[in-house]
C-alpha positions in Angstrom: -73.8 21.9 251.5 -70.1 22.5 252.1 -68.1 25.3 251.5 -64.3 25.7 250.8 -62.3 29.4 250.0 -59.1 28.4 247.7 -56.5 31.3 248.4 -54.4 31.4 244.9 -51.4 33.7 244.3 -50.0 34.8 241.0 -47.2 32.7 238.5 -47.4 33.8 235.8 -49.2 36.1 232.6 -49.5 34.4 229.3 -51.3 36.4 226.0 -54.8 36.8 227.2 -54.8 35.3 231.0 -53.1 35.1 233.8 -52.1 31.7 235.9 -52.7 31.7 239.3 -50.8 28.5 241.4 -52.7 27.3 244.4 -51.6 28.2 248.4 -52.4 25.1 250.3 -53.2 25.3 253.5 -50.5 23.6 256.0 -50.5 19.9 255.7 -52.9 19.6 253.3 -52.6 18.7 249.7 -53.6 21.2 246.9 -57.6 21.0 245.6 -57.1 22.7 242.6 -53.9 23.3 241.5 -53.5 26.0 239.3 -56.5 28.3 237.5 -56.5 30.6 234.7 -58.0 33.8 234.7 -58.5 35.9 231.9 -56.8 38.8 231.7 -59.8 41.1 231.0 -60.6 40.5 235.2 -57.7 39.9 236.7 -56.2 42.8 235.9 -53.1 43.6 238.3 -54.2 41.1 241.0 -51.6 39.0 242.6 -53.9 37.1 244.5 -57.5 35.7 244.6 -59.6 33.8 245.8 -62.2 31.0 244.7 -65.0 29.4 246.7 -66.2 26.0 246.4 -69.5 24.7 247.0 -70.5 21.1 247.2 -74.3 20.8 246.6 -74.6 17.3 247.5 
């Protein structure tokens, strides 16, 4: 099993969530992009992070 922590920082709020744009890490291309999060956990945050496990 691997194991990958996405580091996300904030973009922007829309009605009911809140986009979060990907921080790559140097020289390497983006995995996910950009995530929404509803606004109901995100609260204030301006950045998160999101771990990835690949089972197989």
């Amino acid at each position: 099993m691997s194991e990958k922590k996405v580091k996300f920082e904030f973009e922007k709020a829309t009605k009911n969530s809140v986009r979060y744009k990907e921080v790559p890490e140097e020289g390497m291309p983006p995995i996910i992009g950009s995530i929404y999060i509803q606004k109901w956990f995100a609260g204030d945050s301006k950045n998160i992070e999101v771990t990835i496990n690949k089972k197989d």
